[in-house]
N, CA, C and O of each residue as an XYZ file, in Angstrom:
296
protein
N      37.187    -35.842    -10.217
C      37.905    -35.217     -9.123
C      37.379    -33.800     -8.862
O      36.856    -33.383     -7.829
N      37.618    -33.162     -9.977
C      36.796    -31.430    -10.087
C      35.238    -31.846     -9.249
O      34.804    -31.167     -8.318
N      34.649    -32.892     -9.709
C      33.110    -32.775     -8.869
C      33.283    -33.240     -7.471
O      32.336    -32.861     -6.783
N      34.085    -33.868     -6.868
C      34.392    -33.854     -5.356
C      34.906    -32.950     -5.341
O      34.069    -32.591     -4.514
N      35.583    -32.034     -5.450
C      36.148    -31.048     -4.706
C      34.880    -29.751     -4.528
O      34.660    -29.003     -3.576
N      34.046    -29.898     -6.176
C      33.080    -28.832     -5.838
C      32.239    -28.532     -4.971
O      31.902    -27.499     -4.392
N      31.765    -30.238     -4.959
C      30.648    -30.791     -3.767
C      31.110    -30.527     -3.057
O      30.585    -29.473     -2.698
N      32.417    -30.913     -2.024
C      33.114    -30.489     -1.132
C      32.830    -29.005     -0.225
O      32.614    -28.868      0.979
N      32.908    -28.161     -1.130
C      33.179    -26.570     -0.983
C      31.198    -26.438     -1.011
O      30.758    -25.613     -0.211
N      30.404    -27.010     -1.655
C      29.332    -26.512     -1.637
C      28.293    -27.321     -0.645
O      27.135    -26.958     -0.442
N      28.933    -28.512     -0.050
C      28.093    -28.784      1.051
C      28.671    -28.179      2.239
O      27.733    -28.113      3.034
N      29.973    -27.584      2.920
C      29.864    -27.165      3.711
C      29.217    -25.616      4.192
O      29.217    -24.988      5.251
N      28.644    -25.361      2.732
C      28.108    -24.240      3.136
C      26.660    -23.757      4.134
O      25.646    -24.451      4.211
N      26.746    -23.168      4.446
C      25.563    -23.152      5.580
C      23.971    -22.798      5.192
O      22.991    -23.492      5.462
N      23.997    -21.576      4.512
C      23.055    -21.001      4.157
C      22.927    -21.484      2.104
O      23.776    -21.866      1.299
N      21.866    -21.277      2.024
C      21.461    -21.739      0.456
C      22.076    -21.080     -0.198
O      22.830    -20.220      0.257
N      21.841    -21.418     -1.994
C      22.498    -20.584     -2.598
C      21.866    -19.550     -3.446
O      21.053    -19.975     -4.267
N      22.086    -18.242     -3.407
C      21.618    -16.582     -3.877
C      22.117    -16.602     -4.943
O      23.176    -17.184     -5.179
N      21.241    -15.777     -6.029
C      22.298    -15.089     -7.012
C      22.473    -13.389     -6.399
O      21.875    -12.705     -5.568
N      23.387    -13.231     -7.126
C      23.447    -11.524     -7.173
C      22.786    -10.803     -7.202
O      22.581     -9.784     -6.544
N      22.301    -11.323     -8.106
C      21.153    -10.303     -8.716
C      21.556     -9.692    -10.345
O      22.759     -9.537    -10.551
N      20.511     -9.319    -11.581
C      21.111     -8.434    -12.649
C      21.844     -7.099    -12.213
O      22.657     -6.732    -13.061
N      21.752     -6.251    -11.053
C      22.176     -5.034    -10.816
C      23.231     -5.555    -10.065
O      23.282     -4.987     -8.974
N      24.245     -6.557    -10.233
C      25.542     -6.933     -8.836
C      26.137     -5.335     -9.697
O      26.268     -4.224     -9.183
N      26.345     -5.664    -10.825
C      27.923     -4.210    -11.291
C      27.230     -3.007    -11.254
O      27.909     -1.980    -11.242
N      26.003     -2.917    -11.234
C      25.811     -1.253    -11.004
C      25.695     -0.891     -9.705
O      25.834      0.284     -9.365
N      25.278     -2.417     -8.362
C      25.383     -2.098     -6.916
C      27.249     -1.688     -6.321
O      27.756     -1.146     -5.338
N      27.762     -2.365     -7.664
C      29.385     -2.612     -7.290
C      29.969     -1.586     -7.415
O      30.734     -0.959     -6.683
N      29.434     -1.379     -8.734
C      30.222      0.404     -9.294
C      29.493      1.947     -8.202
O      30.127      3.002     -8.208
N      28.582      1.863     -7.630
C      28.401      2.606     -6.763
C      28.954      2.468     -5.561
O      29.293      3.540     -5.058
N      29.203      1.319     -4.800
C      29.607      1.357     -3.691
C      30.866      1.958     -4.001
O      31.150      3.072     -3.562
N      31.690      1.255     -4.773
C      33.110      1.783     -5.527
C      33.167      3.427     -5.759
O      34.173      3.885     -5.217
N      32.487      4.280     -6.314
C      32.687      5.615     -6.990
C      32.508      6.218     -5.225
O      33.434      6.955     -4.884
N      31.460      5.965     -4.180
C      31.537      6.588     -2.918
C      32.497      5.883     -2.358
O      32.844      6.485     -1.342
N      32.859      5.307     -2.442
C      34.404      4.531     -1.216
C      35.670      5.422     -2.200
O      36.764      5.627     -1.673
N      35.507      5.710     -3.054
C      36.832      6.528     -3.705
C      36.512      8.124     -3.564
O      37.212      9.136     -3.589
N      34.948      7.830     -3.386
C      34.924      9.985     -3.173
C      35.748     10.473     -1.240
O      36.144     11.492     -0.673
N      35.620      9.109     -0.948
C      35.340      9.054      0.807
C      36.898      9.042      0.720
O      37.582      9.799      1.409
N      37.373      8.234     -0.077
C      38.909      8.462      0.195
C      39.807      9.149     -0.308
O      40.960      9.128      0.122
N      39.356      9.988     -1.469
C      39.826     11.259     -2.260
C      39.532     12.542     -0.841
O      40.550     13.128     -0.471
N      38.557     12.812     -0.321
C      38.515     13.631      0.645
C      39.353     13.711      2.099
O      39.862     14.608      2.771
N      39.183     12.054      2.207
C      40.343     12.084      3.506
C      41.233     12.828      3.162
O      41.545     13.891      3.701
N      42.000     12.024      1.676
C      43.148     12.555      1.620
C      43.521     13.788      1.312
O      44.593     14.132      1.811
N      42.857     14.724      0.504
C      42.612     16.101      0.619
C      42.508     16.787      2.005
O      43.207     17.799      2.055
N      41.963     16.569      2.916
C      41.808     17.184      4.016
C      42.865     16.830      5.283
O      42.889     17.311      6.416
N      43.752     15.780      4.649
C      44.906     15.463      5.195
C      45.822     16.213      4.911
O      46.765     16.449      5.666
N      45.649     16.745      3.654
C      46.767     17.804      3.402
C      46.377     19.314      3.101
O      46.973     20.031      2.296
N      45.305     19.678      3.857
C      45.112     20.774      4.802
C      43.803     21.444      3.776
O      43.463     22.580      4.105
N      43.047     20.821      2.559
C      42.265     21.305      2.489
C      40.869     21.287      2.886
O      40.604     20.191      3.380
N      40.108     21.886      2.869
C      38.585     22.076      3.241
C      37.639     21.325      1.795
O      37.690     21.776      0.651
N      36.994     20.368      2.137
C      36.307     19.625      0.740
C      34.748     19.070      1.016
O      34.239     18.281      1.811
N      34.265     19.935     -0.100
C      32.609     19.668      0.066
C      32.689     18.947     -1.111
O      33.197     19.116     -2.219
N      31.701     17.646     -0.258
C      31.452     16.737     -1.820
C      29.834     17.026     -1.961
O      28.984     17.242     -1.097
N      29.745     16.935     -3.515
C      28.503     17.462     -3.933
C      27.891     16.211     -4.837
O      28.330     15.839     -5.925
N      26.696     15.625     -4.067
C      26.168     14.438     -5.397
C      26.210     14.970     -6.570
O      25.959     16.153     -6.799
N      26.699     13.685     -7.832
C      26.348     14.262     -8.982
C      24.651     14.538     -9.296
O      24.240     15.477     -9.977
N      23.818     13.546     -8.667
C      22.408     13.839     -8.391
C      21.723     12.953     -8.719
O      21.191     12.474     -7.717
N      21.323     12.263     -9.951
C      20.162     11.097     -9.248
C      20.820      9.828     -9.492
O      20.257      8.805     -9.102
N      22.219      9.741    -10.234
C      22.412      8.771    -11.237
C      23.359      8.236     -9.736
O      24.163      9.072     -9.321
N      23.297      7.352     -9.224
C      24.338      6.858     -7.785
C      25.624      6.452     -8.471
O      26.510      6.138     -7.677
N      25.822      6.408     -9.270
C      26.881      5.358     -9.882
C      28.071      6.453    -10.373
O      28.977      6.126    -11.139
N      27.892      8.049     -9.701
C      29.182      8.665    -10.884
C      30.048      8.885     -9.395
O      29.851      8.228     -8.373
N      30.825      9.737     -9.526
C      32.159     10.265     -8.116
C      31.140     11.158     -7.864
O      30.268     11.489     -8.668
N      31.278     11.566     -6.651
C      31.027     12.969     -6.161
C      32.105     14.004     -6.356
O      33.220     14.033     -5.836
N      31.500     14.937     -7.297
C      32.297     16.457     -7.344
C      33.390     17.051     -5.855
O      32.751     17.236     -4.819
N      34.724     17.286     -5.798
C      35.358     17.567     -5.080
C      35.840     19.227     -5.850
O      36.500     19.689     -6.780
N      34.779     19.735     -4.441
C      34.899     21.306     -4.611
C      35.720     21.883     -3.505
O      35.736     21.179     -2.496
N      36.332     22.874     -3.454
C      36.944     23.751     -2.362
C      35.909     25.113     -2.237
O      35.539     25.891     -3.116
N      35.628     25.074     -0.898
C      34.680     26.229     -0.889
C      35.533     27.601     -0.781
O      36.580     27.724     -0.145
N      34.879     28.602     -1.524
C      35.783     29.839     -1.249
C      35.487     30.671      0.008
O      34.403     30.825      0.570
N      36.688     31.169      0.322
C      36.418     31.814      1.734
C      35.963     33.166      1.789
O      36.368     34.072      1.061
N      35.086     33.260      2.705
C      34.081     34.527      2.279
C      34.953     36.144      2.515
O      35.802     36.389      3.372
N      34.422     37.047      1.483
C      35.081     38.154      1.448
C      34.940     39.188      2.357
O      33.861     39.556      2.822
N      35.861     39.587      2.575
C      35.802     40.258      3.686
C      36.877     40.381      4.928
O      36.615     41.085      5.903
């Protein structure tokens, strides 16, 4: 029964079948750490602050630094 239902689900598919790839969780965990820097800032700047995000730098996979810039003296 389990193998008709699989067949089922895998012949109506259209296009062949892909793997991921070895890098799916380090493509995953990056998209993830910028979709949470992107939405840590909205929400900061929703509630009235000013926010520069700063790459951590080569490694893609960490948050981006959420700095407040200081306002110049004077």
């Amino acid at each position: 029964m389990i193998l008709r239902i699989a067949w089922a689900v895998m012949s109506r598919q259209e296009e062949d079948y892909r793997q991921d790839g070895g890098d799916l969780h380090d493509r995953r965990e990056a998209r993830r750490g910028q979709h949470l820097a992107e939405r840590y800032q909205k929400t900061l700047e929703h509630l009235g602050y000013r926010v520069t995000l700063i790459s951590p730098g080569p490694d893609p996979t960490g948050v981006a630094d959420l700095t407040h810039p200081k306002e110049p003296a004077g």
